[in-house]
VEXPAPA-500315 format. One record per residue: x, y, z of N, C-alpha, C in turn; residue in three letters. Coordinates in steps of 0.2 Angstrom, whole numbers, padded with zeros to 4 digits, always signed. Layout:
REM residues N
XYZXYZXYZALA/...
REM end
This chain:
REM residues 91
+0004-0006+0000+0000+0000+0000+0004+0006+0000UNK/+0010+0006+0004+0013+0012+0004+0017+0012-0003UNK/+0018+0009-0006+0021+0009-0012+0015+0015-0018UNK/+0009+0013-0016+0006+0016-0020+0005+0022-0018UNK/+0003+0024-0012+0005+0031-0007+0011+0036-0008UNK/+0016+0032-0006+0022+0037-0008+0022+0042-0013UNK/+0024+0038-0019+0024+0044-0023+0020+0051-0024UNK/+0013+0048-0021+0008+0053-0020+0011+0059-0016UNK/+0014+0058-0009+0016+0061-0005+0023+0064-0006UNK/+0026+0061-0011+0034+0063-0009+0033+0070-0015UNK/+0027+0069-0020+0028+0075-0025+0025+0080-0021UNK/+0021+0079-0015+0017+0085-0013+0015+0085-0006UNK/+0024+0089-0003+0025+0090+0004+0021+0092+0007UNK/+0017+0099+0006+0010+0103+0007+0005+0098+0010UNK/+0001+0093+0005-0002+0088+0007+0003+0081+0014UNK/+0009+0080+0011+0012+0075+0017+0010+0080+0024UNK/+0013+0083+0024+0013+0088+0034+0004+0090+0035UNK/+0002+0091+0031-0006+0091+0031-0008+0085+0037UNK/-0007+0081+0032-0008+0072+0032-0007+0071+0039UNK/+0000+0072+0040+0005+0070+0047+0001+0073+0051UNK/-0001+0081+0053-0004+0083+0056-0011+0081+0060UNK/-0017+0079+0055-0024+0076+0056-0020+0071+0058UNK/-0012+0064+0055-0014+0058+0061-0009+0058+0067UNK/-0007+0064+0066-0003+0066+0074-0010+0068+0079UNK/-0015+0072+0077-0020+0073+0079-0024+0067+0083UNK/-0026+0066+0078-0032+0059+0079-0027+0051+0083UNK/-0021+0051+0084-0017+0047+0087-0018+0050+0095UNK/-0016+0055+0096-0017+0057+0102-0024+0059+0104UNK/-0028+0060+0100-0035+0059+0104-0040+0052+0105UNK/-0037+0049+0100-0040+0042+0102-0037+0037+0107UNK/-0029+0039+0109-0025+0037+0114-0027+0040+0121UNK/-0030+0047+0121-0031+0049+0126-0037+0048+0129UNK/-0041+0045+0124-0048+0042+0124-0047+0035+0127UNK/-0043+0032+0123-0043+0025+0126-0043+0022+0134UNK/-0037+0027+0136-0034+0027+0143-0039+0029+0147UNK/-0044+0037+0148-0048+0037+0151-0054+0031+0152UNK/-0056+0027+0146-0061+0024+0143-0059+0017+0148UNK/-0052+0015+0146-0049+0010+0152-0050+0010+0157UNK/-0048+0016+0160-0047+0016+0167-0056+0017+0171UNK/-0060+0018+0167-0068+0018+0168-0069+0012+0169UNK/-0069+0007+0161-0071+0001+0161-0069-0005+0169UNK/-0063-0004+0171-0058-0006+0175-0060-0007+0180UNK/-0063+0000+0181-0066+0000+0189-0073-0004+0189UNK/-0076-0003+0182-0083-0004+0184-0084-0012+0184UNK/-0080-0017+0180-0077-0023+0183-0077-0024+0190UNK/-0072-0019+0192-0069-0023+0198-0074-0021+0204UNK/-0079-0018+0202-0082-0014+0207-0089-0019+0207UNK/-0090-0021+0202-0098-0024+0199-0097-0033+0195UNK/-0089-0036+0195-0088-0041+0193-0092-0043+0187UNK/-0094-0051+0185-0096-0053+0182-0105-0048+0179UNK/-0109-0047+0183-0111-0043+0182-0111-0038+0177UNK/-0108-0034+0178-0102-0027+0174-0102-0032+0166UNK/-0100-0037+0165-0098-0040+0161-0103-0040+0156UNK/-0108-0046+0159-0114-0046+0156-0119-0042+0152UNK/-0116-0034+0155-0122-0029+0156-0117-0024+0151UNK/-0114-0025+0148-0108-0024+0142-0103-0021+0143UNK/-0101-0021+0149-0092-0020+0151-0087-0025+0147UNK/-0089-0030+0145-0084-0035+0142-0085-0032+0133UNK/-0090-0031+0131-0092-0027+0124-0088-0020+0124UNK/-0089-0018+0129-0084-0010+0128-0079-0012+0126UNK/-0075-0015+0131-0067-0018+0131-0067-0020+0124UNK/-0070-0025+0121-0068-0026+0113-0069-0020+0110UNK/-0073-0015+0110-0073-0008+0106-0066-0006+0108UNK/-0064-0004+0114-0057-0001+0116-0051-0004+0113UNK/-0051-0010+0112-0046-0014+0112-0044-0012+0103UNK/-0050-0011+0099-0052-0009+0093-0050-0002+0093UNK/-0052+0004+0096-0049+0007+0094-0042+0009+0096UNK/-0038+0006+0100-0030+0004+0102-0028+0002+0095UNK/-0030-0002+0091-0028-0004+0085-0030+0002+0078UNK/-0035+0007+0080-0033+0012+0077-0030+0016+0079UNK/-0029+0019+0083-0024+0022+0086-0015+0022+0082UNK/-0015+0013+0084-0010+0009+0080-0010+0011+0072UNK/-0015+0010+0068-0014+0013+0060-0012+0022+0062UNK/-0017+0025+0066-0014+0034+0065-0007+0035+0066UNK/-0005+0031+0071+0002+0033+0073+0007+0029+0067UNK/+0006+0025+0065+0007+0019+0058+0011+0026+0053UNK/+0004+0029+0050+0002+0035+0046+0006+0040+0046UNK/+0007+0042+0053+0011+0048+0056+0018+0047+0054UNK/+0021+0041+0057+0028+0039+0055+0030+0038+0047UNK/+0023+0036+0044+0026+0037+0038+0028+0043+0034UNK/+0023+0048+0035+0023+0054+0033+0031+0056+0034UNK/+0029+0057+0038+0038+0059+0043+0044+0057+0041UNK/+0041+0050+0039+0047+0047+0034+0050+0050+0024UNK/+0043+0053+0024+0042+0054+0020+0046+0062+0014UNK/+0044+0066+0023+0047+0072+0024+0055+0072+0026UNK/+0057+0069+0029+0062+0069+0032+0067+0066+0027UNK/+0067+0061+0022+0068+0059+0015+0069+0065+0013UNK/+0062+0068+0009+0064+0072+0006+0068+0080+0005UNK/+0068+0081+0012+0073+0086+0017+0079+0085+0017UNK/+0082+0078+0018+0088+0078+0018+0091+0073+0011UNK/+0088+0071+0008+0089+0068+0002+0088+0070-0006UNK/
REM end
């Protein structure tokens, strides 16, 4: 995929830092969301056990755990960019 990407990006810096931008953005806000969103779910477990679980504390957790994994693509994105600039800045 990034083969087809690159070139896109390496002709039009403007758009790469754009790019980097939103997923430097949306990497810290999803992460910052996640932690909160954990540290809720966690307690309501441990406070409410099996219970908690049943009544969708165990369904959140799969949502969370999903979006930790996008998080993982924004942050993916963001290094590429960077790669992409940083290349072309010094290369």
């Amino acid at each position: 995929m990034l083969r087809r990407i690159e070139p896109l990006l390496a002709r039009h810096s403007v758009l790469t830092l754009f790019l980097m931008g939103l997923f430097g953005f949306g990497f810290g806000v999803v992460s910052l969301n996640i932690f909160a969103m954990l540290h809720a779910n966690f307690g309501l477990i441990a406070r409410h056990g099996a219970m908690a679980l049943f009544d969708g504390a165990l369904l959140q957790l799969l949502e969370l755990i999903l979006f930790g994994y996008l998080a993982l693509v924004f942050y993916v994105m963001f290094k590429t960019c960077e790669y992409i600039l940083v290349r072309r800045l010094v290369g």
